[in-house]
C-alpha positions in Angstrom: 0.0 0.0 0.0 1.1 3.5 -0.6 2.1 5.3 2.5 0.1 8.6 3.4 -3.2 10.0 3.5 -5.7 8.1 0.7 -7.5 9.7 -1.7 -11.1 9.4 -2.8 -14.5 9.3 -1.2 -14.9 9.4 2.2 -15.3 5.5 2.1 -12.9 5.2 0.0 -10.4 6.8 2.4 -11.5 5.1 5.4 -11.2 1.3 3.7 -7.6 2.3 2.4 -6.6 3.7 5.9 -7.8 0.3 7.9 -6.7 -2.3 4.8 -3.0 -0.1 5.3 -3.4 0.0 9.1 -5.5 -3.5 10.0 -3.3 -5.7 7.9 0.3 -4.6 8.7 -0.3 -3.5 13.0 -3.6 -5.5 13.7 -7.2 -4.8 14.2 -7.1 -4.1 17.5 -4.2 -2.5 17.9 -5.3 0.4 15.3 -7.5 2.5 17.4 -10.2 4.5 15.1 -8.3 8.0 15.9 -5.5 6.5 13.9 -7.6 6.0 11.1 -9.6 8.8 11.2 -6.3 10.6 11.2 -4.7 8.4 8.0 -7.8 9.1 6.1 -8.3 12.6 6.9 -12.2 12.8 7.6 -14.2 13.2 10.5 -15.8 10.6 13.5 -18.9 11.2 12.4 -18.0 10.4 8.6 -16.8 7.2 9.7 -19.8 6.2 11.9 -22.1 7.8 9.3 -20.8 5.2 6.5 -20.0 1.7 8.5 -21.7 2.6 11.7 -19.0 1.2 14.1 -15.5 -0.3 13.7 -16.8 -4.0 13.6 -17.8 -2.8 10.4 -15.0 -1.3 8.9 -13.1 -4.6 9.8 -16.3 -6.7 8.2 -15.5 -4.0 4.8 -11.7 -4.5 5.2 -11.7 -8.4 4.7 -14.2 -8.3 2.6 -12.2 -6.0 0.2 -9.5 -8.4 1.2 -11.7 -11.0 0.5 -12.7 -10.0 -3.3 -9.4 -9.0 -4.3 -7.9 -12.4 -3.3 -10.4 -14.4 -4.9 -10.0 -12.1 -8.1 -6.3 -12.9 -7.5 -6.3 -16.6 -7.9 -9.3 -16.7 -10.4 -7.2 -14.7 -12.8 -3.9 -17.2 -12.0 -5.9 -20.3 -12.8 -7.7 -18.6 -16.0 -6.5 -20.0 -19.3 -5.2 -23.0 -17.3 -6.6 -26.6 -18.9 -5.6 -29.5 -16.8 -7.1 -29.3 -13.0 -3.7 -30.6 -11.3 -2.3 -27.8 -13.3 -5.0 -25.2 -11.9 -4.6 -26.5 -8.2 -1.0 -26.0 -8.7 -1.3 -22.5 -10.1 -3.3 -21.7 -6.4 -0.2 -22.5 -4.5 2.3 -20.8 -7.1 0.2 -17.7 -7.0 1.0 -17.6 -3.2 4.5 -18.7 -3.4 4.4 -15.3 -5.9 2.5 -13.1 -3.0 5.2 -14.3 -0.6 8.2 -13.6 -2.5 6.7 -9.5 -4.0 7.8 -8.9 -0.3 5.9 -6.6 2.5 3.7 -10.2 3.6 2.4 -9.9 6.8 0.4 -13.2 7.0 -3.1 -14.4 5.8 -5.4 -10.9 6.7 -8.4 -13.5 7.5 -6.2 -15.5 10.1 -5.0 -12.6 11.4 -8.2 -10.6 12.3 -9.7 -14.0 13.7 -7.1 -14.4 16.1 -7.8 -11.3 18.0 -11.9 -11.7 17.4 -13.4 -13.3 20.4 -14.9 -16.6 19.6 -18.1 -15.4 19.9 -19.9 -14.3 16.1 -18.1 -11.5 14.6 -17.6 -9.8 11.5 -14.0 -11.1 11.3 -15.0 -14.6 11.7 -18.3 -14.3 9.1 -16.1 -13.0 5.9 -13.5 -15.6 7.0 -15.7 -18.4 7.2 -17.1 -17.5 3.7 -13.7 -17.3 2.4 -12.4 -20.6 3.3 -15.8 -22.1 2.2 -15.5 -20.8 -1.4 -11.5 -22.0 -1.4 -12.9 -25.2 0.1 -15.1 -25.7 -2.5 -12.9 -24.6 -5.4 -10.0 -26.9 -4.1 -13.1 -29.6 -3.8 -14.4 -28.9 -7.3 -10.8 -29.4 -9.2 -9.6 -32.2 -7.1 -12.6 -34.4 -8.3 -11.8 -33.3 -12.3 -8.1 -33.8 -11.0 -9.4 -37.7 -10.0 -9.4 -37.7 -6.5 -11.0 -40.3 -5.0 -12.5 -38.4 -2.4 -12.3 -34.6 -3.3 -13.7 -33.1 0.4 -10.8 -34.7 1.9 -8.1 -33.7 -0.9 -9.9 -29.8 -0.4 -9.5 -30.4 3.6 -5.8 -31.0 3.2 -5.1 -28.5 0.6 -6.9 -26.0 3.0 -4.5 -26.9 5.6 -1.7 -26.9 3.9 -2.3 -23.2 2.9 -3.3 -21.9 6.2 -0.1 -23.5 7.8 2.1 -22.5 4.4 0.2 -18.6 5.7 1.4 -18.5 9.3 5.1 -20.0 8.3 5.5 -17.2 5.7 4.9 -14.6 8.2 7.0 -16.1 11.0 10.1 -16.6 9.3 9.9 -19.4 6.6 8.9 -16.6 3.7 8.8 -18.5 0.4 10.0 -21.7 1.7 6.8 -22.1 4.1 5.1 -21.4 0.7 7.2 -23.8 -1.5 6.8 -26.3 0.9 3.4 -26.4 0.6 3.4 -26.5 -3.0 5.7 -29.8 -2.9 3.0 -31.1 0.3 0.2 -31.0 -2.5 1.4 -32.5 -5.5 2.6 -35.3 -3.2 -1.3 -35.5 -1.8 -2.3 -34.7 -5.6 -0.3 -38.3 -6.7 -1.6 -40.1 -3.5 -5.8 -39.3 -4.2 -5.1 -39.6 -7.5 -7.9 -42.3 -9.0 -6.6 -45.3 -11.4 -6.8 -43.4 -14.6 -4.7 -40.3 -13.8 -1.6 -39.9 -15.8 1.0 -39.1 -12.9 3.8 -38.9 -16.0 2.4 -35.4 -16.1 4.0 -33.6 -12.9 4.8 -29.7 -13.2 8.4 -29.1 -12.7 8.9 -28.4 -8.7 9.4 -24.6 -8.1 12.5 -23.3 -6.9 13.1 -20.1 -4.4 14.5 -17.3 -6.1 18.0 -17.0 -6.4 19.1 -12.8 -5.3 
């Protein structure tokens, strides 16, 4: 994100101030003064347009949300085979990971300070896993998994746990890791028919 005051509507301004703010210091940490003062507009402007800050986080992720799903629809798009495709999910990430300034999954992130309790952070997270779920579901059946809810389960796993180890300290290995985790799972589901002769190469980390 670009550093300093955002411009645009008053929305606008107050989504670009909390995605900046929420994502790289936490949501609870970033008080509303804070981002009243990074977007420049009044307390009432905010309360007027989300009507409390449990709503500005529900907007954040769910811009977060959106943009993420756009992400990895556009990386699997023009992409045939459905090993290829789940592949392409994983290498996306390993890409996110290695642009630099990653500060961890924005959904696992917000949940972990949310009380457990129903919450806006939990809601958009919960409908963001299931459509991964059922996207990692829906290609590990064409794929030829024998039992694709299982294969999605796995995969989910692997790129929540890929998530956290990026931000630790792993960085692109946690990520490449994972990658390697799911084409081993990929062979293992696989049904009798699939061609495993067709493996994508194993990515490397970049060399700098």
């Amino acid at each position: 994100m670009v550093e300093g005051k955002p411009l645009g509507s008053v929305r606008e301004r107050l989504l670009q101030a909390a995605d900046d703010l929420f994502y790289r210091e936490g949501v609870n940490t970033v008080g509303i003064e804070r981002i009243l003062e990074r977007a420049g507009v009044a307390k009432a402007s905010l309360y007027s347009t989300f009507g409390s800050k449990d709503e500005l986080v529900r907007a954040y992720l769910e811009t977060r949300s959106r943009e993420l799903r756009a992400r990895i629809e556009k990386r699997i798009a023009g992409v045939d085979d459905p090993r290829e495709r789940i592949l392409a999910v994983f290498d996306g990430f390993v890409d996110r990971v290695e642009e630099g300034s990653y500060y961890g999954c924005p959904f696992v992130r917000a949940c972990a300070e949310a009380p457990p309790a129903p919450n806006p952070a939990r809601d958009v997270s919960e409908a963001f896993r299931t459509w991964r779920h059922d996207l990692f579901a829906r290609l590990a059946k064409e794929a030829g998994s024998h039992d694709p809810d299982t294969s999605a389960r796995q995969m989910s796993i692997l790129y929540d746990g890929a998530a956290v180890g990026a931000s630790m300290h792993d960085g692109p290995a946690a990520a490449l890791a994972a990658r390697e985790a799911v084409e081993r799972l990929l062979d293992d589901h696989a049904g009798p028919s699939t061609n495993r002769k067709k493996r994508a190469p194993t990515r490397k980390a970049r060399t700098k």
